[in-house]
C-alpha positions as CSV (number, residue, x, y, z in Angstrom):
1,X,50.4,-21.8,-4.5
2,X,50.3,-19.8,-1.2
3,X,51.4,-16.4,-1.7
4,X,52.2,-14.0,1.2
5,X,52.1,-9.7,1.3
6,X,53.7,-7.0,2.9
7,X,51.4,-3.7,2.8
8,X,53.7,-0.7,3.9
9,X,51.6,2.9,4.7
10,X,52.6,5.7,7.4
11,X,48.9,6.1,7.5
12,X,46.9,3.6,9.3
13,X,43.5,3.9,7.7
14,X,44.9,2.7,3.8
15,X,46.3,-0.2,5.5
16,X,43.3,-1.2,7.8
17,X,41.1,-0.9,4.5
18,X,43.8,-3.3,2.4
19,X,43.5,-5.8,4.9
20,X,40.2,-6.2,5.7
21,X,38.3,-5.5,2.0
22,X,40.7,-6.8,-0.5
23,X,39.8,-10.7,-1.4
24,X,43.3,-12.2,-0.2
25,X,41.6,-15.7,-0.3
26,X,40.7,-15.7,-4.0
27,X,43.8,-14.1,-4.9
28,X,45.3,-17.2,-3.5
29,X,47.3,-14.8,-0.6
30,X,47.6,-16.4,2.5
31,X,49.7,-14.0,4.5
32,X,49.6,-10.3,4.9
33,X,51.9,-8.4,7.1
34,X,51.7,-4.6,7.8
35,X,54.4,-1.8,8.6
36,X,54.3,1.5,9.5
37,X,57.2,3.0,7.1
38,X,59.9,2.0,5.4
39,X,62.5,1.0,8.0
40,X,59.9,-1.6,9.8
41,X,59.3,-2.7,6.2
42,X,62.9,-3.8,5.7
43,X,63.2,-5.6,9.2
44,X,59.9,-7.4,8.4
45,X,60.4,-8.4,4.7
46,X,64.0,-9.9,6.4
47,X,62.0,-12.0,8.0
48,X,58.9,-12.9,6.0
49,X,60.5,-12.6,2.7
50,X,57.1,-11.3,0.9
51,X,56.2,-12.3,-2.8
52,X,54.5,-8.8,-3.1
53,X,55.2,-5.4,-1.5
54,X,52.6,-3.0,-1.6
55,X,54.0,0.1,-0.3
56,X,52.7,4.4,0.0
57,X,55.2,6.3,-2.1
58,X,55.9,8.8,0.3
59,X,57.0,7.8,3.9
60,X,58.8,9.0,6.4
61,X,62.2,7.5,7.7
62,X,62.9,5.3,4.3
63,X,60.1,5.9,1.5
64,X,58.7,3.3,-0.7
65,X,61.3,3.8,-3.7
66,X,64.5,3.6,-1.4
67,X,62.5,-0.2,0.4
68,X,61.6,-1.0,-2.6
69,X,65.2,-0.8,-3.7
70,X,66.5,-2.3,-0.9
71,X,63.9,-5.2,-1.2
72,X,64.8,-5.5,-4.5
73,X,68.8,-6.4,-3.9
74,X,67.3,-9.3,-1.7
75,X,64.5,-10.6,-3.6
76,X,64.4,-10.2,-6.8
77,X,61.4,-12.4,-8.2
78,X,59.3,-9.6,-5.2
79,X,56.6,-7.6,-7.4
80,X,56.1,-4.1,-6.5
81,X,52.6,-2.5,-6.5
82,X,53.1,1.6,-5.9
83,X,50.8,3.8,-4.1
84,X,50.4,7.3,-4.3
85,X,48.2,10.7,-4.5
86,X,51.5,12.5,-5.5
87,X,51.8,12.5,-9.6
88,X,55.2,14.0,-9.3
89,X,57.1,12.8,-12.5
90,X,60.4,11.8,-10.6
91,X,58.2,8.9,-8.3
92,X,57.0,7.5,-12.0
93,X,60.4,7.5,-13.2
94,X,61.4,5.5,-9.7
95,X,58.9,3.3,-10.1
96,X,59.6,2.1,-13.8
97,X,63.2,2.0,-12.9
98,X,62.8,-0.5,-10.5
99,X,60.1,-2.3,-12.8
100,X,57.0,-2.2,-10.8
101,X,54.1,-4.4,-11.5
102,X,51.8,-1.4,-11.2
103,X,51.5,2.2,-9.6
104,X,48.0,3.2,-8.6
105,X,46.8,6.1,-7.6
106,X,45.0,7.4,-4.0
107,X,42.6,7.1,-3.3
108,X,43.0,3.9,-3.7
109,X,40.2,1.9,-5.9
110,X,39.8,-1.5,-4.5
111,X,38.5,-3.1,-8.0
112,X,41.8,-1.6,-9.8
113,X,44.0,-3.1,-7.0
114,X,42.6,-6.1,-6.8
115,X,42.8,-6.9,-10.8
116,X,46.0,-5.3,-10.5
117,X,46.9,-8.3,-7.7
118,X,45.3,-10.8,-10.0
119,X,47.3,-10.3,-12.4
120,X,50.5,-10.2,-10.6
121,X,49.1,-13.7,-8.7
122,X,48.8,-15.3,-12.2
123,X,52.5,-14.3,-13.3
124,X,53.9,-15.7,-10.4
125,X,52.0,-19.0,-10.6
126,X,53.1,-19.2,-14.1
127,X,57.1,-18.6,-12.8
128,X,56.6,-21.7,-10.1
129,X,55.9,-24.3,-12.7
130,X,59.0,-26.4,-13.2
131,X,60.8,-26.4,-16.6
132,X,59.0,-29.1,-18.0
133,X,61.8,-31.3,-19.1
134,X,63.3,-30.9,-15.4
135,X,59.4,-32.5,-14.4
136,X,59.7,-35.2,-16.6
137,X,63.3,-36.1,-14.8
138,X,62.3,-35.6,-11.5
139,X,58.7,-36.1,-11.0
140,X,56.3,-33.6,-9.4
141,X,57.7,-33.8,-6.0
142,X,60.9,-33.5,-7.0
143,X,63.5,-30.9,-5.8
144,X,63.8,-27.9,-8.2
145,X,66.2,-25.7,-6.8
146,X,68.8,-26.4,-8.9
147,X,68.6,-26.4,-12.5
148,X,69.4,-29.1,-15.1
149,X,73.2,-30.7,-14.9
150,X,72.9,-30.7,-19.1
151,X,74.1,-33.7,-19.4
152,X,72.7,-35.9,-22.5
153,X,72.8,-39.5,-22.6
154,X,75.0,-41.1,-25.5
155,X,73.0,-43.4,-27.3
156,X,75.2,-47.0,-27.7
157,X,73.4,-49.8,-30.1
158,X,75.8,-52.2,-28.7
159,X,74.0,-51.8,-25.3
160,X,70.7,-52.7,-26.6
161,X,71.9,-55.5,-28.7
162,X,73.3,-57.1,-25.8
163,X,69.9,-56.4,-24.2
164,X,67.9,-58.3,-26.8
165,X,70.1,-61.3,-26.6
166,X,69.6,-61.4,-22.8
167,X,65.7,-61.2,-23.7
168,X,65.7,-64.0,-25.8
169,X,67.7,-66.4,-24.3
170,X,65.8,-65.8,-21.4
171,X,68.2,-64.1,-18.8
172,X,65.9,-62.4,-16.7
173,X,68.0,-61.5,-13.7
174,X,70.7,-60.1,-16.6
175,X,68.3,-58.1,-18.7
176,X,66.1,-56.4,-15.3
177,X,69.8,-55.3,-14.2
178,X,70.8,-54.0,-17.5
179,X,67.7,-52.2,-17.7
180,X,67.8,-51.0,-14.2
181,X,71.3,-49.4,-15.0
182,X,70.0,-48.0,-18.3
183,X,67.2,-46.1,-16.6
184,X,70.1,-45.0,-13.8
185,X,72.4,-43.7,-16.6
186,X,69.4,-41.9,-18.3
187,X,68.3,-40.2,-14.8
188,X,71.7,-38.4,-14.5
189,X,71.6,-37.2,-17.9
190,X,68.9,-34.6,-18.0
191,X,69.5,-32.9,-20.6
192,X,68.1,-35.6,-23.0
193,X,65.4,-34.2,-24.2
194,X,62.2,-36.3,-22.9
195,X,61.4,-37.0,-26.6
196,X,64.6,-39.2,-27.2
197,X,64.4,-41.0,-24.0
198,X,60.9,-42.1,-25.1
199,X,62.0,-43.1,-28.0
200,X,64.5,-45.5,-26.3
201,X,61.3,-46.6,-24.7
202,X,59.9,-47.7,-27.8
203,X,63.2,-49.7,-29.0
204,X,62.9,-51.8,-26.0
205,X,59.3,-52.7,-26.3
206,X,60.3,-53.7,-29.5
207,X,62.6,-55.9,-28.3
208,X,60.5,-57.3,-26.0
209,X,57.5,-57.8,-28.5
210,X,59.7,-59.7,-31.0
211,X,60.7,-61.9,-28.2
212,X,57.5,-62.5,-27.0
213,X,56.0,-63.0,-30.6
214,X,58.8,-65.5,-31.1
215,X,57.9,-67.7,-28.1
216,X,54.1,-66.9,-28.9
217,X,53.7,-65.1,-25.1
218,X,50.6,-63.6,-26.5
219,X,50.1,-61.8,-23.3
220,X,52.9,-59.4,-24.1
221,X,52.7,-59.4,-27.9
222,X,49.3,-58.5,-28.3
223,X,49.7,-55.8,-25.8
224,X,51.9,-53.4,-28.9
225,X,49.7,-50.7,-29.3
226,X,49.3,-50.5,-25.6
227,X,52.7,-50.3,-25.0
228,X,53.4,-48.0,-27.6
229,X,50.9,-45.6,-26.3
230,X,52.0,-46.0,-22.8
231,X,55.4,-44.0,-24.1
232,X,53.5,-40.6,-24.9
233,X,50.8,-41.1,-21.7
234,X,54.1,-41.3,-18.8
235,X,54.7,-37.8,-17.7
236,X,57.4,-39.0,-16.1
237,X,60.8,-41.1,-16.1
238,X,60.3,-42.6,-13.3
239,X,56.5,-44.1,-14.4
240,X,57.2,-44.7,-18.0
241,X,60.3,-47.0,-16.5
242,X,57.8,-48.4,-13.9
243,X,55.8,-49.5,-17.3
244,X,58.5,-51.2,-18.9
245,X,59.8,-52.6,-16.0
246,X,56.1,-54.7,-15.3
247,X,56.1,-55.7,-19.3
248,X,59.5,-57.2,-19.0
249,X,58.4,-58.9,-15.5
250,X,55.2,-60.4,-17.4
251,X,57.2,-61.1,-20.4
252,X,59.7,-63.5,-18.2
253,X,57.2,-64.6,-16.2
254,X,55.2,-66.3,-19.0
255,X,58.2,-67.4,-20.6
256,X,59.1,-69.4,-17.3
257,X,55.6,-70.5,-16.4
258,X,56.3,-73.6,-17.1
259,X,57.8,-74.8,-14.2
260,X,54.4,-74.9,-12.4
261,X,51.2,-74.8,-13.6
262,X,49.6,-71.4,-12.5
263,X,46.5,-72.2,-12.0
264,X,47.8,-74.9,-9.1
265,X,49.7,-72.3,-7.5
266,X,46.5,-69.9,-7.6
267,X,44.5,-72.6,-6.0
268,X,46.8,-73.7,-3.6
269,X,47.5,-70.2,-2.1
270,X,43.9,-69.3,-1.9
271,X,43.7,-72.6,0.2
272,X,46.3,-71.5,2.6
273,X,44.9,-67.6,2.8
274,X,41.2,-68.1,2.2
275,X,40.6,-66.8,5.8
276,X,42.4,-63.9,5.9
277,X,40.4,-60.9,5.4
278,X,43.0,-58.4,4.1
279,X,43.4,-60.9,1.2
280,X,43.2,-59.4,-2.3
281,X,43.9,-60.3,-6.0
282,X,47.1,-57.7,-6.1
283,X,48.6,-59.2,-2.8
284,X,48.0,-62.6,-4.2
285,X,49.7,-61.9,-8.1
286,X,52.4,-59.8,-5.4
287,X,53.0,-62.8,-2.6
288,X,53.3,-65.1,-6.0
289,X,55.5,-62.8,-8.2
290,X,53.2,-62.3,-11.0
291,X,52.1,-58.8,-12.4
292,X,48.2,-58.4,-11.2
293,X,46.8,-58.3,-15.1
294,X,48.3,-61.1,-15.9
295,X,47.6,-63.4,-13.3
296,X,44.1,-62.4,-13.8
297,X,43.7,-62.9,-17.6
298,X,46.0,-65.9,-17.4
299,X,44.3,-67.7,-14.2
300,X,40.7,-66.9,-16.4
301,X,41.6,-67.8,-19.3
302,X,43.0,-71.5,-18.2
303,X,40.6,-72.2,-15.5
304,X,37.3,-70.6,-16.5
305,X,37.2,-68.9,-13.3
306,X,38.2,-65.4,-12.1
307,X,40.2,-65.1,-8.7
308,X,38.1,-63.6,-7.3
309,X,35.2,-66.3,-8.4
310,X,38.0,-69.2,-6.7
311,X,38.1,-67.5,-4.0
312,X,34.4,-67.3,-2.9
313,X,33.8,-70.9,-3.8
314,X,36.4,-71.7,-1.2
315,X,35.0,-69.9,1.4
316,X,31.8,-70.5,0.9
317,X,32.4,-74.2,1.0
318,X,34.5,-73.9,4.5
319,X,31.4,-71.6,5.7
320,X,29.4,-74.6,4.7
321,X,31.3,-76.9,7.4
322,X,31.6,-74.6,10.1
323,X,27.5,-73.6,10.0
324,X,27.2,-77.6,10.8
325,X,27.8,-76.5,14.6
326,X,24.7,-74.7,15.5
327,X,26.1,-72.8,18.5
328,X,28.2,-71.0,15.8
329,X,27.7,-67.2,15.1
330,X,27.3,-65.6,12.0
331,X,29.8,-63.4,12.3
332,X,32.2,-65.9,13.7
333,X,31.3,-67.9,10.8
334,X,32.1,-64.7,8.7
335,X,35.3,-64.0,10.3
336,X,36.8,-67.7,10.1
337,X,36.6,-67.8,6.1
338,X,37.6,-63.9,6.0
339,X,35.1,-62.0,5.8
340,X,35.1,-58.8,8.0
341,X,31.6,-58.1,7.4
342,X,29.0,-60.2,8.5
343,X,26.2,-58.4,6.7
344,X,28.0,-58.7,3.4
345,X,29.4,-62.5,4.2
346,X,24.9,-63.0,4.5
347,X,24.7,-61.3,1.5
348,X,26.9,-63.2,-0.6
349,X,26.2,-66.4,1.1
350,X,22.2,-65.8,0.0
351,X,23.5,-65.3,-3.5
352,X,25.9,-67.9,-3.7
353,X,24.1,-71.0,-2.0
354,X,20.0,-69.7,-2.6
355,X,19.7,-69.5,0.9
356,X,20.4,-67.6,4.0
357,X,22.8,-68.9,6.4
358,X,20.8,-68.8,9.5
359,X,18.0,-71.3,7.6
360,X,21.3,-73.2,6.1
361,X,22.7,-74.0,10.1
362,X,18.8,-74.7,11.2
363,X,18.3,-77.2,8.0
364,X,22.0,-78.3,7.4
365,X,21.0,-81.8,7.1
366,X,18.7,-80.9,4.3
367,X,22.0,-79.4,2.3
368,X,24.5,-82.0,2.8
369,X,26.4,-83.4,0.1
């Protein structure tokens, strides 16, 4: 949190000493703005609007009471930090009227002021923190200026009846809309408490687990505890939505995996993209519509091979072919079965075929199949 000052003195020296020897860094204060008196105080906390006024007591043209005052009617949240070698009764009772963070006494004591600022620095980090409940709804970049509409969502078992039939009978483009409109009825309502949306979490990963269970999708069912857990982990709405939106995609894509067998699909994609050297296993489980862990465990456990394993096979038999031309570069050779670094395509073609590339080209006949 960046915090800015205004220091207010008729005296130059007390204001040229503030400035240059208090630790504004560590107090987490990255603007300080002087005036002269209280009149140029006023103009300049128009314009700067200051967290923290530091201000002489006594001052000609407007004193420190009357700004402080005036500052007061236009910033409320502004803390007040008095100074003063007058002990004059009436300034005290000013000074407690307008609830000032602190009054010290000139000459001023550096130490004492600057505890004096840490504390006032820590009460106002505390007072920036959302309402917690308002973070959950709207995320930590979210727009706080306006407080909660109160609304609380209104629970209807009918909903998530019909929700579980669509889950069963397989109706994914009906149940990822329901639950899409669930999660926008649920945004507008924040004042559900956090505790009873997770809840509603919970009743759909239920839902989901007894489908999957049924239809033995052991990818999803054996996930429950995760799932579970993932309800109290989310800070947010929007990410513990994100995490039942993927289980629901994984659960329907399972159930209709069927139609082609995965590992096919794998292989034939990695044929067609092999060479491209932004290619990843999250772009691949993306371009193919499956969630990224479950392409992975499912492409393992029915081929004996990780993606990433595939992959290099395929290269490293295309590298193979194009080493047979001797006026072929290395890095060319890299480059055409998408690798972007030579060094590392050496690397891994040492470990992968026992033998550099360079000696491979020279002795290709040696290797062929």
């Amino acid at each position: 949190m960046c915090l800015s000052v205004l220091l207010v003195d008729d005296e130059k020296m007390p204001r040229e000493v503030l400035k240059n020897y208090l630790p504004w860094d560590e107090l987490q204060i990255t603007k300080v703005t002087e005036a002269e008196d209280g009149q140029q105080a006023l103009e300049l906390a128009r314009l700067h609007r200051p967290d923290i006024l530091i201000s002489d007591v006594k001052m000609p043209r407007m004193n420190g009471l009357e700004l402080a005052a005036k500052v007061r009617e236009m910033y409320p949240d502004c803390q007040f930090v008095f100074l003063s070698g007058y002990t004059d009764k009436e300034y005290l009772k000013g000074a407690i009227k307008l609830k000032a963070a602190s009054y010290v006494e000139k000459p001023i004591d550096l130490e004492e002021l600057t505890g004096v600022l840490r504390d006032i620095v820590a009460e106002l980090n505390t007072r920036s923190l959302p309402d917690p409940q308002l973070l959950f709804y709207r995320g930590e970049n979210g727009d706080f200026s306006q407080p909660s509409n109160g609304k609380v969502y209104k629970y209807e078992k009918q909903k998530f009846t019909a929700l579980g039939n669509l889950i069963r009978h397989k109706r994914r483009h009906e149940a990822q809309e329901a639950l899409a409109q669930l999660y926008r009825d649920i945004r507008q309502c924040e004042g559900t408490p956090p505790e009873v949306v997770r809840n509603i979490y919970c009743q759909i990963v239920f839902l989901l687990l007894a489908a999957a269970e049924s239809r033995r999708i052991t990818a999803v069912s054996q996930q429950g505890d995760y799932l579970l857990y993932t309800a109290a982990k989310q800070p947010t709405l929007q990410l513990l939505w994100k995490a039942l939106t993927d289980v629901m995609q994984e659960y329907f894509q399972a159930a209709e995996n069927n139609a082609q067998d995965l590992v096919t699909r794998v292989n034939e994609y990695l044929s067609r993209h092999y060479m491209d050297c932004t290619l990843t296993v999250q772009s691949t489980a993306s371009d193919l519509g499956f969630v990224h862990t479950y392409l992975c465990s499912a492409y393992k456990r029915n081929s004996g091979l990780t993606i990433n394993q595939k992959l290099t096979q395929l290269r490293m038999a295309q590298a193979k072919k194009l080493l047979a031309d001797p006026s072929r570069k290395l890095y060319e050779v890299a480059h055409s079965v998408g690798y972007s670094d030579g060094k590392y395509f050496v690397k891994l073609f040492t470990k992968e075929v026992g033998i550099h590339p360079k000696l491979y080209q020279e002795n290709m006949n040696c290797y062929e199949e």
